[in-house]
C-alpha positions in Angstrom: -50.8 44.8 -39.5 -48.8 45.5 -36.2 -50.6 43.7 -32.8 -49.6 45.0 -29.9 -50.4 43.7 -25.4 -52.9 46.1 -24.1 -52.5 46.2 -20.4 -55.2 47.2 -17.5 -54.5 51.2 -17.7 -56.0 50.8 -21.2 -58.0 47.8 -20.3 -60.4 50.5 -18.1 -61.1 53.1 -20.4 -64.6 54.5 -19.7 -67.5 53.3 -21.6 -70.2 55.6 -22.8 -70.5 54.8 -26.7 -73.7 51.9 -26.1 -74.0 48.7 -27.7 -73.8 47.2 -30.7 -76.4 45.1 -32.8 -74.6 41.9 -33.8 -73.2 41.7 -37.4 -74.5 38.5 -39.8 -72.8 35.7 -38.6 -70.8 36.6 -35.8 -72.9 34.0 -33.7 -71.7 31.0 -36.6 -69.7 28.0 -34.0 -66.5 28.2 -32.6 -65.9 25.5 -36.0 -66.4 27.7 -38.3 -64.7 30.8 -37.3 -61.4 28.6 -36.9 -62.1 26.9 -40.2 -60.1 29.0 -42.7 -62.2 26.8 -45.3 -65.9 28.2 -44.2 -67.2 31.0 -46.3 -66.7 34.6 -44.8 -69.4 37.5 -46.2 -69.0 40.9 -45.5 -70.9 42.5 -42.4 -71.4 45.9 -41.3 -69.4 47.6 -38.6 -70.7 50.7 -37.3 -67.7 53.5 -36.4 -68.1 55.5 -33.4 -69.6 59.1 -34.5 -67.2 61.1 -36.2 -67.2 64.9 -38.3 -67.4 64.9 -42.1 -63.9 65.6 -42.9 -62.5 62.1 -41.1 -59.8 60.4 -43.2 -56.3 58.9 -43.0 -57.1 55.7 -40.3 -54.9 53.4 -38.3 -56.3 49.9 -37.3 -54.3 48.1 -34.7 -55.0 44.6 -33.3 -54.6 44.2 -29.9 -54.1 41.2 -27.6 -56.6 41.2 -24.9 -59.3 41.7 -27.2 -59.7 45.3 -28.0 -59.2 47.5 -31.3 -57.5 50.8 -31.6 -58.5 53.0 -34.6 -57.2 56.7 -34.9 -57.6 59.5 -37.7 -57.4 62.7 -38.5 -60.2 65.0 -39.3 -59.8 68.1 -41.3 -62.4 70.6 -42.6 -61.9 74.1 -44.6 -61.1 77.1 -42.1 -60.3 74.6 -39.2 -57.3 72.8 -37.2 -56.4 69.4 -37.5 -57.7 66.9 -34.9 -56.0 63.7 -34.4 -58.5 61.3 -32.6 -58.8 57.8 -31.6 -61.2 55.4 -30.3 -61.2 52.0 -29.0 -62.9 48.9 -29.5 -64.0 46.1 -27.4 -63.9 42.9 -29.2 -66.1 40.4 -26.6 -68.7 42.9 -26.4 -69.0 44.3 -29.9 -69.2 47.7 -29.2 -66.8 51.0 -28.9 -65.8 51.8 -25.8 -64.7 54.9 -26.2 -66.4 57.9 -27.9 -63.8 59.5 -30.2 -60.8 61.4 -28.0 -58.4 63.8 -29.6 -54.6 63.2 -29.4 -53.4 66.3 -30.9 -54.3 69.6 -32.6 -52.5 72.3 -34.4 -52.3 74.7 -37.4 -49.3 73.2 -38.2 -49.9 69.9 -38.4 -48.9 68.2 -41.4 -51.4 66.1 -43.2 -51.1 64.2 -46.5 -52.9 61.1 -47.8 -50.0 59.1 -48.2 -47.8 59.9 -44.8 -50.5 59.1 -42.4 -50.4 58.8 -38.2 -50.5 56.0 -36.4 -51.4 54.6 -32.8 -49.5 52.1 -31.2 -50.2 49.8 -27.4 -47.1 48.4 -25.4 -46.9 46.2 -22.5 -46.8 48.3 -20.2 -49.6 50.4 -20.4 -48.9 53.2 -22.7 -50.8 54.5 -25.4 -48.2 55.6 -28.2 -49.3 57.9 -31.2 -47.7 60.0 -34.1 -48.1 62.6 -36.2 -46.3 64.7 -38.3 -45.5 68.8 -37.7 -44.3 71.6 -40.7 -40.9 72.9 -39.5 -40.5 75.2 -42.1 -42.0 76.8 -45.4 -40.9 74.1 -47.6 -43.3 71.8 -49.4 -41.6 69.1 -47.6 -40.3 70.7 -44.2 -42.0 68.6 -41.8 -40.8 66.3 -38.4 -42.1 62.9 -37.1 -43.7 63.9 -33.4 -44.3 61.1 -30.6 -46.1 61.3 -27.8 -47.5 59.1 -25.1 -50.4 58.6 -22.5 -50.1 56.5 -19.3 -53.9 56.6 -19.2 -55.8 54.9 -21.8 -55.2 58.0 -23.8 -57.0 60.9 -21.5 -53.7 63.0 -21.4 -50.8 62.5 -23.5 -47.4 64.1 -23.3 -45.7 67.4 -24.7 -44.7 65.6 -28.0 -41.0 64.7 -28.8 -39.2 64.3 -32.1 -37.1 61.0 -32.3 -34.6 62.2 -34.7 -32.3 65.5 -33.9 -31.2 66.5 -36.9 -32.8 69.9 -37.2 -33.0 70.0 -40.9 -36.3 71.4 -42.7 -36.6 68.5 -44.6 -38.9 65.8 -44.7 -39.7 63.0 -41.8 -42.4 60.5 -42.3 -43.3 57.6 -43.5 -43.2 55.9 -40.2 -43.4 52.6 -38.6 -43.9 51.7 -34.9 -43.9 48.1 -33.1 -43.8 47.5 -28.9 -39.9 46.5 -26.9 -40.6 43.5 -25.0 -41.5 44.6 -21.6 -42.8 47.8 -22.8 -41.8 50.8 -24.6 -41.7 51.7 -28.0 -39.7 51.1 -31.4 -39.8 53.7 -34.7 -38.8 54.1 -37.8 -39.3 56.8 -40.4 -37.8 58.4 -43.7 -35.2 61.0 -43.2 -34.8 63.6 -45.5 -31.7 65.5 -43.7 -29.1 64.5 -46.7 -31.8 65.8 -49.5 -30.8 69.8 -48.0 -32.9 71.5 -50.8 -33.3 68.3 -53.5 -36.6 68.2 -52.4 -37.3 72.1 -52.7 -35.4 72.0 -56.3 -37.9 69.6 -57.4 -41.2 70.4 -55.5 -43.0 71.9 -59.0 -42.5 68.5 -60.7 -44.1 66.6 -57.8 -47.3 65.5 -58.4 -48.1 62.9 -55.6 -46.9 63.3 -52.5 -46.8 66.7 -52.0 -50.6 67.2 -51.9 -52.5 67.8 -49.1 -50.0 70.0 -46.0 -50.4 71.6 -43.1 -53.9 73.5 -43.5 -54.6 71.6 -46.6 -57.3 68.6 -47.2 -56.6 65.0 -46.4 -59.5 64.3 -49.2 -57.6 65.6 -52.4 -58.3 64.0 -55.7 -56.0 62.9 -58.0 -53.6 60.1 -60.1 -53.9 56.9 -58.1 -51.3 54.8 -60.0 -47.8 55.1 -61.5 -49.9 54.8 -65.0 -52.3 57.4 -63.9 -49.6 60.1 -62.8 -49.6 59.2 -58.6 -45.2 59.1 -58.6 -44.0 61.6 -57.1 -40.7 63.2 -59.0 -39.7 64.8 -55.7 -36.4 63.6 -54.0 -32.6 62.8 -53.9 -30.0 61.9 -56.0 -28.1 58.5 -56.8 -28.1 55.6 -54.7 -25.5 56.3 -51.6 -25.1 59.9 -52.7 -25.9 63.3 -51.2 -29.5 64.0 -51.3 -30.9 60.7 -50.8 -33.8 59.9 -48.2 -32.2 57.5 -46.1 -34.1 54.6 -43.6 -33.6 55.6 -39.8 -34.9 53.8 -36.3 -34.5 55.1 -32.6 -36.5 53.1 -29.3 -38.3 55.0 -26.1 -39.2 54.1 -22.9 -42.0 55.4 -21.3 -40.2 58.3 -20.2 -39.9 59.5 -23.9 -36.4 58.9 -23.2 -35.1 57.6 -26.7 -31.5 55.3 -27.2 -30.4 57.1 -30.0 -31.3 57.1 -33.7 -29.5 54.4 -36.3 -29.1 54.5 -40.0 -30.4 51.3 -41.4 -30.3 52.2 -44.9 -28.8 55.3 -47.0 -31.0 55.3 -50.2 -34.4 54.3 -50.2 -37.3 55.3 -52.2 -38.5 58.8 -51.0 -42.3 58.5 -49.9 -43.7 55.4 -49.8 -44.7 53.7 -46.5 -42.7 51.4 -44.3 -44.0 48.5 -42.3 -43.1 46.5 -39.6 -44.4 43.7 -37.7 -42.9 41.6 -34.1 -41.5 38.2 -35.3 -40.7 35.7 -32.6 -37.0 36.6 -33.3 -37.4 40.2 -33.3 -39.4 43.8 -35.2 -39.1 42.6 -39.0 -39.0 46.2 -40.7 -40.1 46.7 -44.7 -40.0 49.3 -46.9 -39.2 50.2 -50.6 -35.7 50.4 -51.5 -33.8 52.4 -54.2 -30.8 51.7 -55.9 -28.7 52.3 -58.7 -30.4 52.7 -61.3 -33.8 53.4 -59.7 -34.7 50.2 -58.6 -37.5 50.6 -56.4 -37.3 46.8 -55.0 -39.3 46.4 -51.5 -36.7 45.3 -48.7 -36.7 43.5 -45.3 -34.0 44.2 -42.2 -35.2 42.4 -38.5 -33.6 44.0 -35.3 -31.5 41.4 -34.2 -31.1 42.0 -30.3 -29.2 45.4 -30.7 -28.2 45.7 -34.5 -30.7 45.7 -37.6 -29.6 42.8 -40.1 -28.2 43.9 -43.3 -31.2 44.8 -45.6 -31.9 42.9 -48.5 -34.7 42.0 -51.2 -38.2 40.1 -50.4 -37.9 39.3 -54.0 -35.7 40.9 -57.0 -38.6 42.1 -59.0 -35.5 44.4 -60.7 -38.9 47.6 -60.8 -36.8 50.3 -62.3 -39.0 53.5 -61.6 -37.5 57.2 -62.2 -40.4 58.4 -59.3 -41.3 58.0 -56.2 -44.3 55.8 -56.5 -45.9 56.4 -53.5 -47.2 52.8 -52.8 -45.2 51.0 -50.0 -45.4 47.5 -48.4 -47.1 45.7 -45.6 -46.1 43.3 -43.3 -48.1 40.9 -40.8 -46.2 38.3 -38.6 -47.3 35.0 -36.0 -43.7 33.4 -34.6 -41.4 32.8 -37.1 -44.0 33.1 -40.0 -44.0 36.6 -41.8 -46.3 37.8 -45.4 -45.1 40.8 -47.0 -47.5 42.6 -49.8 -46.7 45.4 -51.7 -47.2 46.9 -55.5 -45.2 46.7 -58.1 -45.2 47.3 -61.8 -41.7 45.4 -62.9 -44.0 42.6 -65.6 -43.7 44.9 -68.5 -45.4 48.1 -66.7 -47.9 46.1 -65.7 -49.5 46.7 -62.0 -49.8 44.0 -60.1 -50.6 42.9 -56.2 -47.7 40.7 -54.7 -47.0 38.8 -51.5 -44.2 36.9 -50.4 -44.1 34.4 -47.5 -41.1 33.5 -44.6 -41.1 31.3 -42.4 -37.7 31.9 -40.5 -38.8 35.6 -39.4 -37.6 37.5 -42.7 -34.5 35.9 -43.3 -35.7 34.7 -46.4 -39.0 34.6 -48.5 -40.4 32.5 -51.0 -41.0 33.2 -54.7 -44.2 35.6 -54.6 -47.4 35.2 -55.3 -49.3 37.5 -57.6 -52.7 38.3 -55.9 -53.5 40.9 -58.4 -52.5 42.2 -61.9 -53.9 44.8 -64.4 -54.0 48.1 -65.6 -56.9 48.6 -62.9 -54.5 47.4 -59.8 -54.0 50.4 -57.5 -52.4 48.4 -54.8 -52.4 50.0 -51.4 -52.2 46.7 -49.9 -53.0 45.9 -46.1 -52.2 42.3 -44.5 -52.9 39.9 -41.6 -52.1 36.9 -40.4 -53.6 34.5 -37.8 -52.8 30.6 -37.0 -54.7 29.8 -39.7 -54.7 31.7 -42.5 -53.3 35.1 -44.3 -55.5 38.3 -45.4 -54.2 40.3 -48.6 -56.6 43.6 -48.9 -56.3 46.2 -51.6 -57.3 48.5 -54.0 -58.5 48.6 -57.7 -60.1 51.1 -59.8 -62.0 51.1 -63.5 -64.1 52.9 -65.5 -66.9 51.7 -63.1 -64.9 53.4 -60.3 -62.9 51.6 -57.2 -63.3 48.7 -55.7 -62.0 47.1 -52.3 -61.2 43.8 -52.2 -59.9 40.7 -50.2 -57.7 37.8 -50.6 -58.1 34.8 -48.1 -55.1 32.4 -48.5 -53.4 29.9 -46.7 -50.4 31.2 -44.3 -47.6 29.9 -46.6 -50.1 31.4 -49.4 -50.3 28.6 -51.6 -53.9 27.9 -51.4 -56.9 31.1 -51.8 -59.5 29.8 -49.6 -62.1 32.7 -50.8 -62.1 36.1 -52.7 -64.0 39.0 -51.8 -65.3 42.8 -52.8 -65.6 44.1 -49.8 -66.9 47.5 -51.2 -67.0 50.4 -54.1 -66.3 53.8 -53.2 -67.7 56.6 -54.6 -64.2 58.5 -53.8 -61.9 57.7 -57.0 -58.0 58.7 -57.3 -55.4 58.7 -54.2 -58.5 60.5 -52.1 -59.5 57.2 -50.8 -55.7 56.9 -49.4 -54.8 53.4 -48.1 -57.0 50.7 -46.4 -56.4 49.4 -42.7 -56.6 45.5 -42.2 -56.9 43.6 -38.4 -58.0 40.2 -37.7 -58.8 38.9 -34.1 -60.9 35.7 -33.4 -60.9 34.9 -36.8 -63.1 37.9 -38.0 -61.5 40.5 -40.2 -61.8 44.2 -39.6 -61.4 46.8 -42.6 -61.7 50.5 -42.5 -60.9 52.8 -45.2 -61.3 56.3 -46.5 -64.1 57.5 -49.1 -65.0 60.6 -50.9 -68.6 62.0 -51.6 -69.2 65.3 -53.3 -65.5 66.1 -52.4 -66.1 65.3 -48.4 -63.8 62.4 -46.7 -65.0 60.0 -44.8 -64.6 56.4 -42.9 -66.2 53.4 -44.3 -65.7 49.9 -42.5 -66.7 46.2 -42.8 -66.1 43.1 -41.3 -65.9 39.6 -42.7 -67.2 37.0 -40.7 -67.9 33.2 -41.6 -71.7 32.9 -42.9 -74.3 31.9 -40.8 
């Protein structure tokens, strides 16, 4: 989970959303919160008021003791609405009522390729979203924009990459530039020029939900149960294939120019990235020959990105996209990447992988999870005392959310928790967020009742 310096312009946004009962044990000592040992329980954590419809959230941790947690809302016959809302850690409550960032009949909006909201040090407000540039299933450009005022007015949006293609731009990451202004990566599909078109009848993950579609599809939620996507490029390094791409902005929306990192990598499953001590450490799912859909790392060391390379050689040789990326959480030179796989005989499992010299290397993983019933959809944190593993299973009894307390280098569980069961089942329920501040966890995720999405949440806080 990315954690970002909120500064005063977003320090004063207006209040107006009231208070907050306190949750069950969020008054346990100073001792116990900082005790990685103590039990946690899950406790409610009311959202601010939002429409039926509301799916697809971001959950950032912010230093200075706030929360920022966007999504999109979508209902039959209506636009889009991007929205956010922020909330204010010391006083337990939302700050904010729930204000819209963008808009449009054209906005793009999928379960797996999902917006984000990012806070730099100087005061901005960064958010994305993704826009159809053509009739293609997967025509579609990564949009930025930024607000200077705690999110009340936000800029004409901008595309970071210049291409021009109608192809396919998503999957993105952001992270703050020392000083302020913002860092992005994204899939690029400008090399695929029609692969993706060619193959858009066989896909059945991805492609779901587009621009005036639902973000609250139902549907295959692992490789097993049909969720890869058979949509994208050709051989590794060859013509067609998605490559990795990153640019930087200043608050000006002036960008520094866009870089190749990598020329082949899987073709829609998320990217992560997380600030290390030495620099953004950048994840994603890889794909070479042979289909190897191995999750790798790349930091940005000072100006150049580091050459990528495995968090582990789980050798997953996948003919699909499998639409189930990694997820990265750093403190200093300490990094945990989760992510899915299914390389132990087709068997999913849950894995995480710690560093402690900022991504350079990673220890052999640990399995958190394995089974036919492992959807994976991971989310992670990490504080100065211990690392959070969420994600998702689902059985004949339906899915489950659950939670995975472990020491930082991840050699110990401290505690194991279901957080939840949804009533949503299949890739509807899309991918949980994860932030810890003060030693509490925070979790939202999406649900799905009588075919209506919708945000559910929880915290976990040390028992009483």
């Amino acid at each position: 989970m990315r954690t970002a310096i909120l500064a005063l312009a977003v320090l004063g946004l207006a209040t107006g959303c009231g208070g907050e009962a306190p949750a069950p044990g969020v008054d346990a000592p100073a001792s116990a919160m900082a005790d990685p040992m103590a039990e946690r329980v899950v406790a409610e954590w009311p959202l601010p008021a939002m429409l039926p419809g509301s799916a697809l959230p971001d959950l950032v941790a912010v230093e200075g003791g706030k929360l920022l947690l966007s999504w999109t809302n979508s209902q039959p016959g209506r636009r889009h609405i991007f929205q956010f809302s922020s909330y204010d850690l010391a006083g337990a409550r939302w700050e904010t009522a729930p204000t819209t960032i963008a808009v449009g009949n054209s906005m793009f909006v999928n379960w797996a390729d999902t917006p984000h909201i990012m806070a730099t040090a100087d005061g901005a407000l960064w958010a994305h979203w993704l826009q159809k540039n053509g009739e293609a299933p997967y025509a579609y450009d990564v949009v930025l924009a930024v607000s200077r005022d705690g999110g009340r007015r936000w800029s004409e949006p901008v595309r970071p990459h210049a291409d021009g293609t109608q192809t396919e731009h998503g999957f993105v990451s952001m992270w703050p530039r020392p000083g302020g202004g913002l860092g992005i990566a994204w899939l690029d599909g400008r090399d695929t020029a029609g692969a993706h078109e060619a193959a858009a009848d066989v896909a059945t993950g991805h492609g779901g939900a587009a621009a005036g579609g639902s973000a609250d599809e139902a549907g295959g939620s692992s490789v097993q149960q049909g969720e890869a996507s058979a949509h994208g490029g050709g051989a590794h390094g060859a013509a067609g294939a998605m490559t990795l791409r990153a640019a930087g902005f200043d608050a000006a929306l002036r960008g520094n120019g866009e870089v190749e990192i990598d020329a082949s990598v899987c073709d829609c499953c998320q990217t992560s990235a997380a600030v290390t001590a030495r620099g953004p450490l950048l994840v994603y799912r890889g794909r070479a020959e042979g289909e190897v859909r191995d999750i790798m790392a790349t930091r940005l060391d000072g100006e150049a990105w580091t050459a990528p390379a495995p968090v582990h050689a789980d050798g997953w040789v996948m003919p699909a996209c499998p639409v189930n990326g990694p997820a990265v959480a750093a403190r200093g030179e300490s990094a945990v990447v989760a992510w899915y796989t299914a390389a132990a005989g087709d068997v999913p499992e849950v894995r995480v992988a710690h560093s402690a010299d900022a991504g350079d290397s990673f220890a052999a993983p640990v399995v958190i999870d394995a089974g036919e019933a492992v959807h994976g959809r991971v989310a992670v944190a990490l504080d100065e005392s211990q690392a959070w593993i969420a994600w998702l299973r689902e059985d004949g009894d339906g899915q489950s959310l659950w939670l995975s307390r472990r020491s930082p280098d991840l050699a110990t569980e401290y505690q194991r928790l279901e957080v939840a069961r949804l009533a949503g089942r299949g890739r509807g329920t899309g991918f949980p967020q994860l932030a810890v501040a003060g030693g509490v966890a925070h979790l939202v995720w999406t649900d799905v009742e009588d075919g209506v999405a919708s945000l559910r949440s929880a915290r976990i806080v040390p028992a009483r």
